[in-house]
KOLKENU-105057 format. One line per 3 residues: number of its first residue (from 0); their letters; for each residue z, y, x of N, C-alpha, C. Coordinates in pm, whole numbers. Each point is the difference from the previous one (the first is absolute). Layout:
// residues N
NUM) a) Z,Y,X,Z,Y,X,Z,Y,X | ...
***
This chain:
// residues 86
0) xxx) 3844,-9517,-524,108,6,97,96,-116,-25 | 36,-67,97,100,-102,11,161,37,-40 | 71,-44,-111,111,52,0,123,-12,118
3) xxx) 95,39,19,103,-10,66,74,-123,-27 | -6,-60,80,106,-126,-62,175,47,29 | 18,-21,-60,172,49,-25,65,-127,83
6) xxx) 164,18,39,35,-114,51,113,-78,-101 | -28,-1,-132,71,-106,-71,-144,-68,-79 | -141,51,14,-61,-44,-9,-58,-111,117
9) xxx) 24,-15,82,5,-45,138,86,-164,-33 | 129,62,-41,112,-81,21,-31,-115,-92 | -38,72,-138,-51,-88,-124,-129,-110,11
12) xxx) -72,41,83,-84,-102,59,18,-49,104 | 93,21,82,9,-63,135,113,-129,-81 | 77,44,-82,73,-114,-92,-119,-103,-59
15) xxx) -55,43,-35,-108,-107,-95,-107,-83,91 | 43,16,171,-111,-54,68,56,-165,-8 | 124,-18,-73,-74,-182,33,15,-46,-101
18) xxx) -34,67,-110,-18,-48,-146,-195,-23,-2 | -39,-160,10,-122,-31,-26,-52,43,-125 | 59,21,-110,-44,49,-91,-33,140,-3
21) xxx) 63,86,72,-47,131,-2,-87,55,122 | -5,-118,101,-107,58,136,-142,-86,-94 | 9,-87,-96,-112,-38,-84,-78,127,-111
24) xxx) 121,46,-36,-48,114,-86,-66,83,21 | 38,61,128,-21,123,95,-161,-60,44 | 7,-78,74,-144,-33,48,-129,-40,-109
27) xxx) 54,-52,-141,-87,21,-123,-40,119,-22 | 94,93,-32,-12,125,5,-81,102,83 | 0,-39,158,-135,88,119,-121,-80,-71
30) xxx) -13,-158,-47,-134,-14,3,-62,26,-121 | 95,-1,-123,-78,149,-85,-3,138,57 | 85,87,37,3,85,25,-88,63,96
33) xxx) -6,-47,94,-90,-16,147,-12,-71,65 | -135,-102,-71,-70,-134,100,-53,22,113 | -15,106,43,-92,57,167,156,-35,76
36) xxx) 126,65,-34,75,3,50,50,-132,44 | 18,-40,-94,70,-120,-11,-120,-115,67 | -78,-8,7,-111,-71,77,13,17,125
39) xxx) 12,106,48,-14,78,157,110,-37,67 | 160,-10,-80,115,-35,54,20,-186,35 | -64,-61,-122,-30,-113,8,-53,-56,132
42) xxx) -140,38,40,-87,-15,70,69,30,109 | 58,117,54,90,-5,122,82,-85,16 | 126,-65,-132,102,-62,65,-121,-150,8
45) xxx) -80,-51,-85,-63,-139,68,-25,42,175 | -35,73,15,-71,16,125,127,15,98 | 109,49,-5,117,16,48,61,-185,33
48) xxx) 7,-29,-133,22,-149,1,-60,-100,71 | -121,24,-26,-77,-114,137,46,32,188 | 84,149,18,30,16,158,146,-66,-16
51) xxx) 105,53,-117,145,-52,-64,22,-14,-103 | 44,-102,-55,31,22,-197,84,127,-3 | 102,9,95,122,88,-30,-71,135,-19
54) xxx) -129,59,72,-41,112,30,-79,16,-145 | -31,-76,-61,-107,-26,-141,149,49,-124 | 80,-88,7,133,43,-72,28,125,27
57) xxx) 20,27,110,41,154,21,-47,106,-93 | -158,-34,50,-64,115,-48,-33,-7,-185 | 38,-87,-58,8,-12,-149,152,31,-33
60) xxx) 69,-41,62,148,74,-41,13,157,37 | -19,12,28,-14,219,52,-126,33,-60 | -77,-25,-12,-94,47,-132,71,8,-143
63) xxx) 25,-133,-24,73,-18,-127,93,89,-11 | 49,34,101,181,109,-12,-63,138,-1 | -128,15,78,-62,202,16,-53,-21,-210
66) xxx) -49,-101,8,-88,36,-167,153,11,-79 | 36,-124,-30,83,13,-94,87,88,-16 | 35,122,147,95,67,-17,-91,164,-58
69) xxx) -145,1,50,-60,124,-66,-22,-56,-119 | -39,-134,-61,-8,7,-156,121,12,-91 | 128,-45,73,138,45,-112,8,144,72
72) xxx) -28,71,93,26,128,34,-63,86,-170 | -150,-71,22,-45,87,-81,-12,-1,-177 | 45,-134,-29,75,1,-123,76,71,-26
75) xxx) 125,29,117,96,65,-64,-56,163,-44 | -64,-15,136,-36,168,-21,-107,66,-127 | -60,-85,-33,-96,-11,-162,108,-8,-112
78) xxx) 128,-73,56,134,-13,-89,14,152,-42 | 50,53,120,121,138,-12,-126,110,-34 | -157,5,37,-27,118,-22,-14,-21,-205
81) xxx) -35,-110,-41,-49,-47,-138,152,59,-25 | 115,-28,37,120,122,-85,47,38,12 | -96,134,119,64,99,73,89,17,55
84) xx) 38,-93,84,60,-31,113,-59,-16,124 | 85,97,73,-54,25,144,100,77,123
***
């Protein structure tokens, strides 16, 4: 099950979207984590890009913001249950 993303979890990455160093991290991170994924999103925005670049950007920036906000969602939540917090 997909966790809930909270909205200061939201806020905390919607802050970090124009730090290159951390939209670098994040996307290291899907292609260990999940190369199908991260392949499949790829492959759309090229294909997006050859009709508009802007539409190819798009769709890698709102990917980047849905992952990164279920992977700190779900840190935290591996956080609070590891010390019983909930």
């Amino acid at each position: 099950m997909l966790p809930t993303v909270s909205v200061e979890v939201i806020s905390e990455v919607l802050s970090g979207a124009g730090d290159q160093e951390k939209i670098r991290a994040s996307w290291e991170e899907m292609i260990k984590a999940n190369p199908a994924l991260f392949t499949c999103i790829t492959e759309i925005a090229v294909r997006e890009s050859l009709k508009e670049e802007i539409r190819g950007e798009m769709i890698l920036r709102g990917a980047m913001l849905a992952w990164e906000s279920l992977r700190v969602q779900d840190e935290i939540d591996e956080m609070n249950r590891e010390w019983g917090v909930e």
